[in-house]
N, C-alpha and C positions, 0 to 999 in steps of 0.2 A: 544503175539499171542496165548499161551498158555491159557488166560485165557479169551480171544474171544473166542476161541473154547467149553472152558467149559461154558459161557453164553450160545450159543446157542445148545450146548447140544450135542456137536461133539466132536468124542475123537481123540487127537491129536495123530499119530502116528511117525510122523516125518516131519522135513522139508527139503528141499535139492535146493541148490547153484550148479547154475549147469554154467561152463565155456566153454570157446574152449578148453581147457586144463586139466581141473580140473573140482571136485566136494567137496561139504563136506557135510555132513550130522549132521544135529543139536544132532539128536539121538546118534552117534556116538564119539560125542568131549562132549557129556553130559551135553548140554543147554536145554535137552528136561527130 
């Protein structure tokens, strides 16, 4: 995903899973 973003020229800031329940944040567990 990271490096779709950088082809078109868009800076990745985070991605986010989002539940009924829960979330997680890629930025945060340091996938990003």
């Amino acid at each position: 995903m990271k490096e779709a973003a950088n082809v078109l020229g868009i800076e990745l800031l985070d991605h986010f899973i989002v539940s009924d329940t829960k979330w997680l944040s890629f930025k945060e567990i340091g996938l990003l």
